[in-house]
N, C-alpha and C positions, 0 to 999 in steps of 0.2 A: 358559438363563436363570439367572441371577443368585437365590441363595435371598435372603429377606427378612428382614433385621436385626429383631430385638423387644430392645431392652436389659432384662438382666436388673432386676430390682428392685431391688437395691443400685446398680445402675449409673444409676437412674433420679434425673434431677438436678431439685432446683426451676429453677435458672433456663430451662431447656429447656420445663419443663412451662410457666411463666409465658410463655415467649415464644412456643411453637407456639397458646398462648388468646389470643394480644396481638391475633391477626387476627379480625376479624367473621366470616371467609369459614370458617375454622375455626372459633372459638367454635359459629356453627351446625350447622357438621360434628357439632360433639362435643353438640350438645343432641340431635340427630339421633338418634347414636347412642345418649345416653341413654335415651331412649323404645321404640327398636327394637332388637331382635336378630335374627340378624346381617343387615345390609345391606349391597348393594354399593356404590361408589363414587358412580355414577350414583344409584344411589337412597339415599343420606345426602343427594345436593344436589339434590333436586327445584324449589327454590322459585330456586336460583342454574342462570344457563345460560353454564356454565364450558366452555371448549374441554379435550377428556379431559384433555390434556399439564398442564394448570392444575392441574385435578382430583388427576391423580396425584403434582402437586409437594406439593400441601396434605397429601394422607394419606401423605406420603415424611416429613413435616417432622412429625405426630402422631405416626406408627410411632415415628421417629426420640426421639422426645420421650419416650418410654415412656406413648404416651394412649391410641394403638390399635393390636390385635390382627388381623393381616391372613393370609386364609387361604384357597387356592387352591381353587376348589371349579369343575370344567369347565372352562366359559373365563373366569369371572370373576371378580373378589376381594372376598372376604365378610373385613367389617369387624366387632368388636365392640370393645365400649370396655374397659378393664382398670381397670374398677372397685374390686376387690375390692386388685388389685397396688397402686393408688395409695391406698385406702385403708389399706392397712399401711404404705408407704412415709411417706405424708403424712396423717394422718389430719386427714379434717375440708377437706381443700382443697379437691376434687373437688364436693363437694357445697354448700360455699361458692360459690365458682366458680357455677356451673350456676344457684344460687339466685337469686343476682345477676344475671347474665345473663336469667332469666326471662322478665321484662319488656324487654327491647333488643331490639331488631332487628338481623340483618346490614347494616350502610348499602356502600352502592358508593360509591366514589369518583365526583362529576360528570364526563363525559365533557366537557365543556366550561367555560371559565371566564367567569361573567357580566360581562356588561360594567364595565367602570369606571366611575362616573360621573365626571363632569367637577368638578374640583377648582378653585376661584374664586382668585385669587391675592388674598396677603393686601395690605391697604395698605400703604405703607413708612411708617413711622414715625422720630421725631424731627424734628430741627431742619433735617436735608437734605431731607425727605420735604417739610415744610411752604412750603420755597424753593422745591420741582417743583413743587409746587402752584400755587402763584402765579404769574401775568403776569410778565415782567419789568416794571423801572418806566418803561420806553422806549416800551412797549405799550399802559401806561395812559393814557386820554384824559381 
């Protein structure tokens, strides 16, 4: 098995941080682990019912991102957040972030798309429009 990447702190980029929070599925990861230490995979996503391989692309793309600290304990992987690393790094972003986030919810993508509804064709308009309109004058009695 393959050891697990944590970027050092110099190496830890904003755009990575901003795009691994761009996802709801994450954002709650990371509220998650806000609150708790340390947690596994499974148990950061209680309220989500992610297939594992999901799971472990989300906390691949945190890790990755310098957000979360991952650490083998038995058989499974114990997550904490890197708090203290992003607040040297970024001070003030972490906890912006998280602030903001408070009040959201994770939304899902709908599984289905509602129906269309039926869209009325417009009238044609001008001087052709108002000829269709009319009888011919062979018609009129």
């Amino acid at each position: 098995m393959r050891p697990l990447h944590h970027p050092a702190i110099d190496d830890i980029e904003m755009t990575s941080v901003l795009y691994a929070l761009a996802d709801p599925v994450r954002l709650g990861i990371v509220r998650s682990l806000s609150r708790d230490h340390p947690v596994s995979c499974v148990g950061a996503c209680i309220d989500e019912e992610l297939p594992r391989a999901t799971l472990s692309r989300h906390f691949d793309v945190l890790r990755s991102a310098g957000l979360v600290n991952t650490v083998k304990s038995g058989t499974q992987y114990l997550n904490t957040l890197r708090c203290d690393d992003l607040e040297r790094r970024f001070p003030g972003l972490l906890r912006a972030i998280l602030a903001g986030a408070a009040g959201s919810q994770p939304t899902r993508k709908p599984s289905a798309k509602p129906a269309a509804k039926p869209v009325a064709k417009a009238a044609p308009r001008g001087r052709r429009a108002e000829a269709s309109r009319t009888p011919p004058a062979k018609a009129r009695a």
